[in-house]
Each structure stands twice: as C-alpha cells, then as structure tokens.
C-alpha distance (Angstrom), angle and dihedral (degrees) to the residues before:
residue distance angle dihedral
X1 . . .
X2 3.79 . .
X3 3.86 85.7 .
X4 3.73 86.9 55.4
X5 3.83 95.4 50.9
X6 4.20 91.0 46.6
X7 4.20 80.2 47.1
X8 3.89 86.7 61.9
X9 3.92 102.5 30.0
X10 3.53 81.1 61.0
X11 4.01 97.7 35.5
X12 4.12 79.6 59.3
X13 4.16 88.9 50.7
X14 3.67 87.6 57.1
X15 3.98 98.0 48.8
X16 3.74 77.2 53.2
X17 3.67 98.1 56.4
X18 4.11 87.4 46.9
X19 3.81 90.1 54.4
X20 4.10 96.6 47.5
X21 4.04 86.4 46.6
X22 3.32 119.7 10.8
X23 3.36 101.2 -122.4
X24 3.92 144.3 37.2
X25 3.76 102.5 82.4
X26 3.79 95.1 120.0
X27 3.70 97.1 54.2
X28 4.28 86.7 58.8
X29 3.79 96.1 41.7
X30 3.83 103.7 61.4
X31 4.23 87.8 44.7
X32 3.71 88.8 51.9
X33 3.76 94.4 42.6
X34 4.18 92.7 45.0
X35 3.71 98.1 34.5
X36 3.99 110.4 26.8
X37 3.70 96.9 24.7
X38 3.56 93.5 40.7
X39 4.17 90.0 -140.2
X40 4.26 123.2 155.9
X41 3.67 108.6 -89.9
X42 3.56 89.9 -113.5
X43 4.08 88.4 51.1
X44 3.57 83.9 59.2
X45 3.56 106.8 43.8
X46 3.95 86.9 55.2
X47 4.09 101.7 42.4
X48 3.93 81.4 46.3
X49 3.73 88.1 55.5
X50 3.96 94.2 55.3
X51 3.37 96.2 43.0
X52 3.66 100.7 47.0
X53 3.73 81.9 48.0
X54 3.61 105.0 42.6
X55 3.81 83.8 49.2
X56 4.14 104.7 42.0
X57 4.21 84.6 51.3
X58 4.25 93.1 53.2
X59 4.21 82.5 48.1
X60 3.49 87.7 44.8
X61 3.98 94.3 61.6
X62 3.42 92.6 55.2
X63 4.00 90.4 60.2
X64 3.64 96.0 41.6
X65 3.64 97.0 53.8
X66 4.17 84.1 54.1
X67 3.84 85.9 51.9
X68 4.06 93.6 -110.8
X69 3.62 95.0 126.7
X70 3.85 117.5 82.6
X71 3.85 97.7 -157.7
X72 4.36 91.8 -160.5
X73 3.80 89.9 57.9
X74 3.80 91.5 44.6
X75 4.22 84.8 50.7
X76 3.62 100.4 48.2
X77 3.80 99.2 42.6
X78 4.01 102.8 21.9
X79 4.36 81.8 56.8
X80 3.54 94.1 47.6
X81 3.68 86.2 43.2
X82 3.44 98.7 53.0
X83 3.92 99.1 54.5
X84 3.64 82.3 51.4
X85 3.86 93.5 55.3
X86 4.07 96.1 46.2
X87 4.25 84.8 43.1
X88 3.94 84.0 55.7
X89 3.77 95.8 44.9
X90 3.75 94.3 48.4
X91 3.69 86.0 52.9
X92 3.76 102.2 54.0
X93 3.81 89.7 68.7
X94 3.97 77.4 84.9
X95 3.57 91.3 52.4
X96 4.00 123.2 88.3
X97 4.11 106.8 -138.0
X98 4.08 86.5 -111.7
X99 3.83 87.1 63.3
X100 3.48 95.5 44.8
X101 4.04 92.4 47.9
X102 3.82 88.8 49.1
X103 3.83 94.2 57.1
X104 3.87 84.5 40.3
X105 3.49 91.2 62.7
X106 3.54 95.7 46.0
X107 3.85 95.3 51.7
X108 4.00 81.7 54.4
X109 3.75 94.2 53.4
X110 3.50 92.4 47.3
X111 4.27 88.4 47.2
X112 3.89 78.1 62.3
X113 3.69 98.6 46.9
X114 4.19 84.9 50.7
X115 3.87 91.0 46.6
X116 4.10 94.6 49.0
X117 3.91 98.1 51.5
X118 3.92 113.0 93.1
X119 3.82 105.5 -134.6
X120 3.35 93.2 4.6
X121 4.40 80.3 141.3
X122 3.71 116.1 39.0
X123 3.82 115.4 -138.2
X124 3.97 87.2 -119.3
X125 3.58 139.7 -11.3
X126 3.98 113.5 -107.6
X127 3.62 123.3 -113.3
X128 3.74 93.3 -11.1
X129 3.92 124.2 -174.2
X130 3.61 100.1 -160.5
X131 3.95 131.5 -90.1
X132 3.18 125.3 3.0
X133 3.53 99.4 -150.1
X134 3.63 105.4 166.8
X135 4.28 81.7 67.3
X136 4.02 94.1 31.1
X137 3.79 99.5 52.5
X138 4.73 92.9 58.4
X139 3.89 87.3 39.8
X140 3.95 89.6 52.2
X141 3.85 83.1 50.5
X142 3.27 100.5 45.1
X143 4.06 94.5 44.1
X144 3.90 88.7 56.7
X145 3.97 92.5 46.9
X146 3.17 92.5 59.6
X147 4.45 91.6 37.3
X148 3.59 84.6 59.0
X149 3.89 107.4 46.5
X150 3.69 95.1 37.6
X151 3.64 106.2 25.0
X152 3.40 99.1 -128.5
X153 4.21 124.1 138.8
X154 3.80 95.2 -129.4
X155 3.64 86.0 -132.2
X156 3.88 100.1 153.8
X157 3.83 85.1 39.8
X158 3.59 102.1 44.5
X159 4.15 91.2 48.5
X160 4.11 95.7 51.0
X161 4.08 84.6 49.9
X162 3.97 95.4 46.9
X163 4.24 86.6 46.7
X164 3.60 94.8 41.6
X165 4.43 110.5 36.0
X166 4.06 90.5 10.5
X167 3.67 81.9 60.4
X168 4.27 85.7 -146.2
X169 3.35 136.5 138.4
X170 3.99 126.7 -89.4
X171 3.94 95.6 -110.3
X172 3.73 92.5 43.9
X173 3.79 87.4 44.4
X174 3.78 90.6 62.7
X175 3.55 87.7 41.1
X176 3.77 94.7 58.2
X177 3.43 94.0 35.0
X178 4.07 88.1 71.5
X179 3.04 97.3 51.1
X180 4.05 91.8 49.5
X181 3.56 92.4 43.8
X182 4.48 86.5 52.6
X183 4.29 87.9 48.0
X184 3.89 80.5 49.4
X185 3.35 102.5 53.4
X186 3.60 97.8 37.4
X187 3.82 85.5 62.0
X188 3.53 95.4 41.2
X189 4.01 90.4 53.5
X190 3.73 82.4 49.8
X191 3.37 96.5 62.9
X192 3.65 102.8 38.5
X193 3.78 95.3 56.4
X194 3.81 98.2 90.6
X195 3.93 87.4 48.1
X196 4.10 101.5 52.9
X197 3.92 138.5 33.9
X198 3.47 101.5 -129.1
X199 4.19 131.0 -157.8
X200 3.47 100.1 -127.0
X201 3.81 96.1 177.3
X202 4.52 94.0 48.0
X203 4.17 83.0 38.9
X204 3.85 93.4 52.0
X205 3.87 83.4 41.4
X206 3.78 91.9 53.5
X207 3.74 98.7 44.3
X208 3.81 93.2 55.6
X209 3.92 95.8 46.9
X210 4.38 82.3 50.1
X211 4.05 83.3 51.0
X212 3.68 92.6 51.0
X213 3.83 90.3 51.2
X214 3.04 95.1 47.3
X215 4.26 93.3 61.3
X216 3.99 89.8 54.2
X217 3.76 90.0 47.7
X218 3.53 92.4 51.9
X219 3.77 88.0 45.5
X220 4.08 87.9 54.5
X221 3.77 99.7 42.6
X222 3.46 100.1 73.7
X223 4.31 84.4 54.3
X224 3.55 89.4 55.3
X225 4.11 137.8 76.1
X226 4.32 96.9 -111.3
X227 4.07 82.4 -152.0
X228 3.90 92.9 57.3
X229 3.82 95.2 43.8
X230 3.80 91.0 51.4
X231 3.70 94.9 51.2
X232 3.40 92.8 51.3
X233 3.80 92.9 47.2
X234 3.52 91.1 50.8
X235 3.95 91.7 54.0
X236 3.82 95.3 55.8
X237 4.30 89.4 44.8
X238 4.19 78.2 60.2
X239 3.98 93.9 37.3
X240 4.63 88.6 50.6
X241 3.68 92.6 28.6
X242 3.66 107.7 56.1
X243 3.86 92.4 49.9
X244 3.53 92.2 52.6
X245 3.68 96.4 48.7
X246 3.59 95.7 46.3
X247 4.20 95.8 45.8
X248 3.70 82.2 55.4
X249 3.49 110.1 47.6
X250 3.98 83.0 45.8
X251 3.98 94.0 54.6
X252 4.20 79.2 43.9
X253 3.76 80.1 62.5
X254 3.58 91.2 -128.5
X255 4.29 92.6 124.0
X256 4.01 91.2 38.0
C-alpha cells in the first residue's frame, strides 16, 4: 500500500515534468514502474505506454483548441508511426527485459544529449513547401519502433521530425507531437496486451495523478526559464540513465 502511494506521488512528479517541458514522461514511468513499483519489465513498458498516452492526448486538447495542432501532419506521420509502434511491440516478445532496459537507457542518454544542445530545433524551417514525405514517412517508422520496444513517446524525436520534414512551426510541433505520441501509445498498448497482465485499476490510478501534474506544471512553466529547466532535466536523464545501462550490460555479462 505505501509502495502504491510512493508509485503515485511520484506518477504526479512526472505529470509535472510533462507540463514544465512538454515532454519526458516516458523516460520516468518505466524506472518508477521497474524500480519503485517493482513491476516485470514488460509490465512496465506497457502501463508506461497508457499513461504516457492517456496523458500526452489530455495535453494535447489544450493545444488544439489554441490551433497548435496541425491534424494532416499528425495523420500522415502519427499512422505511419503507429504501425511502427505495434511492429516494435510484437517484436520485444524476442527481447529478454535486460535487453530491453539496456536500449532504454540508451534512448534516455540520448534524450539528454537532445535536451543539452542549444538550437538543436529551429523555431521554424525557412521557406518551407510542405512535407517532406519521402524523409517523414522512415522517421515515423523508426520513432514507433523504437515507441513500441522501449515504451518510450519519442517526444524529443517526434518534435525535431515535425519542425524539420513536417515543415511546421515549433509550438505546433509540440502540439502535434502529443497527439503522435497518444496514436503511439495507443498502438503500442495494443500490441503489448497479449504479452503482460496489466492493473487496470493502479494504471488508471497512475495516469490520472500524471494528468494532475501535469496542470500545475503547466501552471509553473511559464514562471520558469524553459532553457534552465531543460538543462537540468537533461542532467538527471544522465544521472538515472547511466546506472541503468551499465547494471544491465553487466547482468548481460558483457563487463564480467
């Protein structure tokens, strides 16, 4: 029980962190459903995938109803995404947990590297002529591989893509990029129900307390230097990731 109530003190922490960046929630739910929780890998990876879901589509109301959504982008990529995500969750049957945690890890170190660069996403795209769909269509696939095996959103994938092939602007980026990362996760979910028994009741339970964060981080953002609060994100991806990856590659016998 007291487990539980950590479980969603923490759940609410990481609706927080979604509402001060936009992004990131993914990365803290499988740790805190693994390692706090004490759930199956798999488990994790799946519940993660709801949440993160369940969560990026309420954000994702808010920005449609101020017009920062472009619903065609969302189609073409957050379709092609989502057969990637189900492809990747059929596919991590054939991975053990400690393989999936290792790439896990990695995607978080390389969330970090994305967060750290200055300008590593250009407010808007010059001179753009709409999609670029001969570039948007393999990144959509790729982004929902990796959704589905690892269980992450793609957030600070999916957002770079939208800016840079989409050929949209930042804010609509992020925008979009919620309601990709919800058709993602749906998808993902989808796929990983024959492979986990899932809490529906403690899920549903963690996914609201993540919602309600995510209103009083939204409420704090605008308070707060965006630069400063990325950074410092980005430091404790490197501070969780690195242990992770390097406890599995050593149980992966690769340091013994």
């Amino acid at each position: 029980m007291a487990g539980e109530a950590l479980g969603l003190a923490l759940a609410a922490l990481m609706g927080v962190s979604l509402g001060l960046l936009g992004g990131g929630g993914s990365v803290l739910a499988v740790p805190i459903f693994v390692y706090v929780l004490g759930y199956g890998v798999k488990e994790a990876i799946a519940m993660s995938l709801a949440v993160v879901g369940a969560t990026s589509l309420f954000a994702a109301v808010g920005h449609w109803r101020r017009g920062d959504v472009s619903l065609r982008v969302a189609l073409v990529f957050g379709t092609v995404a989502m057969m990637g995500t189900y492809l990747g969750a059929r596919l991590a049957a054939f991975f053990g947990g400690a393989a999936q945690l290792t790439l896990f890890a990695a995607v978080m170190l390389l969330a970090a590297f994305f967060m750290l660069r200055d300008g590593a996403v250009p407010e808007e795209v010059p001179g753009r002529r709409g999609m670029r769909l001969a570039l948007l269509v393999p990144e959509g696939l790729a982004v929902g591989v990796l959704t589905g095996l690892v269980g992450v959103g793609g957030g600070f994938l999916i957002v770079p893509a939208l800016v840079l092939l989409g050929r949209i602007p930042m804010r609509t980026a992020v925008g979009t990029s919620l309601l990709v990362i919800a058709m993602n996760s749906a998808s993902g979910f989808a796929g990983y129900l024959e492979q986990a028994e899932i809490p529906l009741g403690f899920m549903t339970a963690f996914a609201l307390a993540a919602m309600a964060g995510s209103l009083g981080g939204a409420a704090v953002a605008g308070l707060l230097p965006q630069k400063t609060l990325r950074k410092g994100f980005a430091g404790f991806l490197i501070l969780a990731g690195a242990p992770i990856l390097l406890e599995n590659i050593y149980q992966s016998g690769v340091l013994n």
